[in-house]
Every structure is written in C-alpha cells, then in structure tokens.
C-alpha positions in Angstrom: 24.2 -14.7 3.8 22.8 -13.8 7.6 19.0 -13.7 6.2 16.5 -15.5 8.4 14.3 -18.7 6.7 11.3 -20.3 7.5 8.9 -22.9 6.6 5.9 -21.5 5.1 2.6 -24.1 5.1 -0.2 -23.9 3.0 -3.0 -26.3 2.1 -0.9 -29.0 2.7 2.3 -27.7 0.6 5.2 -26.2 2.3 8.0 -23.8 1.2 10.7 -22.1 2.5 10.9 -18.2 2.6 13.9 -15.9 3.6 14.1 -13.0 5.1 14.6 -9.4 2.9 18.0 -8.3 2.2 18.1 -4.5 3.0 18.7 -3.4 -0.6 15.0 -5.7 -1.3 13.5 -3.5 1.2 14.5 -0.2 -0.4 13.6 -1.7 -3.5 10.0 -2.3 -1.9 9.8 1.1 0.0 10.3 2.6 -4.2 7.7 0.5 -5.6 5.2 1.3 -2.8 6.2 5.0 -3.3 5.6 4.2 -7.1 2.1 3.1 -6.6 0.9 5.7 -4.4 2.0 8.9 -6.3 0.2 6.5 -9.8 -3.1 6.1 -7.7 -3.8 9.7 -7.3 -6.3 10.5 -9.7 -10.2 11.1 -10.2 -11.6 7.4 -10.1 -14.4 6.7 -8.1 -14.5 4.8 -4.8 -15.3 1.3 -6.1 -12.3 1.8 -8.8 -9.7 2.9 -5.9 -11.1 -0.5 -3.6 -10.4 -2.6 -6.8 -7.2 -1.1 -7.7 -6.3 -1.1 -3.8 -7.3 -5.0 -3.8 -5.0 -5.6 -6.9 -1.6 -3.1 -5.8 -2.0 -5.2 -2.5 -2.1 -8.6 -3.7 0.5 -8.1 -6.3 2.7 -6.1 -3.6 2.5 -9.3 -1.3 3.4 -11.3 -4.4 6.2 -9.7 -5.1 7.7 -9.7 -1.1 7.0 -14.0 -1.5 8.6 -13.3 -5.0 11.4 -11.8 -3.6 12.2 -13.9 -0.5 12.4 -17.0 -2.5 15.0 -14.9 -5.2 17.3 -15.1 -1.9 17.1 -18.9 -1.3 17.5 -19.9 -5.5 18.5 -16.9 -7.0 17.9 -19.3 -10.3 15.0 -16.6 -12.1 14.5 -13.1 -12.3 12.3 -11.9 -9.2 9.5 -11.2 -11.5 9.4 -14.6 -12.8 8.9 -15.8 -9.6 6.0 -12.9 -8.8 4.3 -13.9 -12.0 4.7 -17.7 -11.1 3.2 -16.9 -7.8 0.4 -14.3 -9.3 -0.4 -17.7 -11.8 -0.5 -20.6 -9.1 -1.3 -19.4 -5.5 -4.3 -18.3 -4.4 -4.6 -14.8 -2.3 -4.6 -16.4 0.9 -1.8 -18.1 0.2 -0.1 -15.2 -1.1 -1.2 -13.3 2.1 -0.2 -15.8 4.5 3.6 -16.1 3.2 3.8 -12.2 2.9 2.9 -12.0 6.1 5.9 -14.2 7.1 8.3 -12.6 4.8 7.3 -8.6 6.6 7.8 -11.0 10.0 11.5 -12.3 8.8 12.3 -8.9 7.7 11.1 -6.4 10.3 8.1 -5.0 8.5 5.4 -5.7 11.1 5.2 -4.5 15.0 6.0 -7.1 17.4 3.1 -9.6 18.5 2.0 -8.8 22.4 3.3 -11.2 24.8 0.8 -13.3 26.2 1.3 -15.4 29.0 0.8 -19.1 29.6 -2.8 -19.3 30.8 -3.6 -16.0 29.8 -6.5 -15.4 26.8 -4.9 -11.2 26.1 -2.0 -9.5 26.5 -1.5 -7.7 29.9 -1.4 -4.4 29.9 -1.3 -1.7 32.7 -4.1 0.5 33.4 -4.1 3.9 32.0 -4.5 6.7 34.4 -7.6 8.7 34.3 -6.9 11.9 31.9 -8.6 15.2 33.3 -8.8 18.6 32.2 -8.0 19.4 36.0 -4.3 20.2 36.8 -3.1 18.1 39.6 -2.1 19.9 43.0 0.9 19.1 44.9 -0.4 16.5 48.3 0.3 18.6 51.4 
C-alpha cells in the first residue's frame, strides 16, 4: 500500500520491483539468522566460499522473489524465488537485489557528488597525535 516501485533493466528486459514491506524484512533478518547459526561447522575454506556463493545468490533471489510477491501477490514467494533461481542469471539477480535493499533501506546512502565533480567531497581529517593539546595563551 505505501511501498516504493521501480523499474528494474536487464539485458534488454525490464521489470518492476517494490519495495519490502516491514514484516518481509523481519522475515529476511530470520532467514539470514538461519543461515549463519547452519554454516557453523568444520568445512574447509573452499566449502565455506562455495556455500557463501550459493546462501548469497539464493538470499538475493529470494529479496527479487519477494518484492515482486508485493506487486502480484498471484504465487507463493518461493515460487517466484525458484522461478528466478531457474531463469536469471546472477547478475541479474544481483542487480535487482540491489534495487530491492535500495527501495527498502537496506543499503547506506550513496555519497553526494556534485555536478562536475569525479568523488564525493569530504572534509579533511585532523591530524591525530599522541600529544595532548595545550590551551593557546
């Protein structure tokens, strides 16, 4: 009902994603919780990269999976994750999670950056010393 939308394009194909509702990002906060305490264990490091690869890509699939629930509503969320998992590629799926966490408030703000500009300004940090300073007299 007040859930942001946007046009998501990809290799020539668009679609339109909504924002998460809050109870979706509870429900994605759970899963995430899920998957970390099942990861635990005593596989070695090229297992934990692979299963890493695979919780994130099926993770992002189900955000895209979820975000299109609130536009049809017409399948189960899961339906649309395995749908996705089936027929986009990972880019694909990366690129529309990415505008989901956007639409929801799940990623830090871009820095501003100025017409003209090529980075963000930022103010210079003052010099940190070990040295207390002393009042000017």
């Amino acid at each position: 009902m007040f859930l942001k939308s946007e046009v998501f394009e990809y290799g020539g194909q668009t679609i339109t994603l909504s924002e998460l509702s809050a109870l979706q990002r509870i429900e994605h906060i759970r899963e995430l919780a899920k998957l970390e305490q099942s990861s635990e264990g005593d596989e070695s490091e090229a297992q934990k990269l692979t299963t890493a690869l695979q919780v994130s890509i099926e993770i992002s699939a189900q955000l895209v999976a979820m975000s299109l629930w609130q536009l049809s509503k017409d399948k189960p969320v899961a339906d649309h994750q395995t749908e996705i998992l089936e027929s986009w590629s990972v880019e694909a799926i990366g690129g529309a999670a990415n505008v989901v966490k956007k639409l929801s408030g799940m990623m830090p703000p871009e820095p501003e950056v100025q017409p003209g500009e090529d980075e963000p300004k930022t103010e210079p940090a003052e010099p940190i010393t070990a040295e207390k300073s002393s009042p000017v007299s």
